[in-house]
C-alpha positions, 0 to 999 in steps of 0.5 A, spaced: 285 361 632 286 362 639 292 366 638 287 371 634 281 370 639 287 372 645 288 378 640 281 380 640 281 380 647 286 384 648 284 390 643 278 390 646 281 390 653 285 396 651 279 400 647 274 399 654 281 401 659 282 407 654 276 409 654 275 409 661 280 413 662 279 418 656 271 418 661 275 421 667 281 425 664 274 429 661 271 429 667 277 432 671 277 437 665 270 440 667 271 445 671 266 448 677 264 455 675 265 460 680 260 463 685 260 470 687 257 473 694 255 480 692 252 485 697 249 492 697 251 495 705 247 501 706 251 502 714 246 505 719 249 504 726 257 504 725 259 501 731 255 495 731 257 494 723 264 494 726 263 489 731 259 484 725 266 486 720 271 484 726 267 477 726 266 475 719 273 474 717 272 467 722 266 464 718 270 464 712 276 461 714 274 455 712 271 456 705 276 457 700 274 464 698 278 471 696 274 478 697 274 481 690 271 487 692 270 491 699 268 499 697 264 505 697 268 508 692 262 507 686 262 510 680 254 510 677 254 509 670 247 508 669 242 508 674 242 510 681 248 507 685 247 503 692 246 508 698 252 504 700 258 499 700 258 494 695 262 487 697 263 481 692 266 475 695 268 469 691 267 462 692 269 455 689 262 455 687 255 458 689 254 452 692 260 453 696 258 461 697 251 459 700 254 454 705 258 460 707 252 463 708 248 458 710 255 456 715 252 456 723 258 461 724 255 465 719 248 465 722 251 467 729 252 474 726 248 474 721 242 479 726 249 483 727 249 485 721 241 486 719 240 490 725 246 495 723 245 495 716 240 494 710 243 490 705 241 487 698 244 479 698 246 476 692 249 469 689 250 469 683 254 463 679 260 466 675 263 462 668 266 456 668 274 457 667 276 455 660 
């Protein structure tokens, strides 16, 4: 009798060790979508954007983030296309993007651009890597 209450125990010990590491393997496998940075620049003072694209680079050092975009060679398609450029920088996660965005570092040049440019701002939330 012992040696089947033993064995028991073990089984059960066994089932509860693999199910809890079948709960972290899942976990690890679920994957953050992306968050994605989108602006429309409509440039109307050269010289001061210029001062505000010198100091951009340094507010996103410490995001881990990659420029997908940075153009104004755009092609409409349908509708009517941005006055301007068009960036797109992607982020971890929107989370990641908006404290970017939200970063001190960022809101220290943030009036720089405002006041060389119009723009239209996005984050927008990618799809989850499969």
């Amino acid at each position: 009798m012992k040696t089947n209450h033993k064995l028991a125990l073990v089984a059960l010990a066994g089932l509860s060790i693999g199910v809890a590491g079948d709960k972290v393997i899942h976990a690890q496998q679920v994957k953050t979508p992306p968050g994605y940075f989108i602006a429309e620049v409509e440039v109307t003072d050269p010289a001061t954007m210029q001062k505000y694209g010198e100091k951009v680079p340094e507010t996103l050092t410490p995001f881990n983030h990659q420029y997908l975009v940075r153009s104004r060679n755009i092609q409409a398609l349908e509708g009517e296309p941005p006055k301007g450029g068009v960036v797109v920088i992607t982020f971890d996660s929107a989370e990641k993007a908006r404290e970017w965005y939200d970063s001190p570092a960022y809101a220290a040049i943030k009036p720089i651009r405002q006041s060389a440019a119009k723009s239209r701002i996005f984050i927008v939330e990618g799809v989850a890597p499969q």
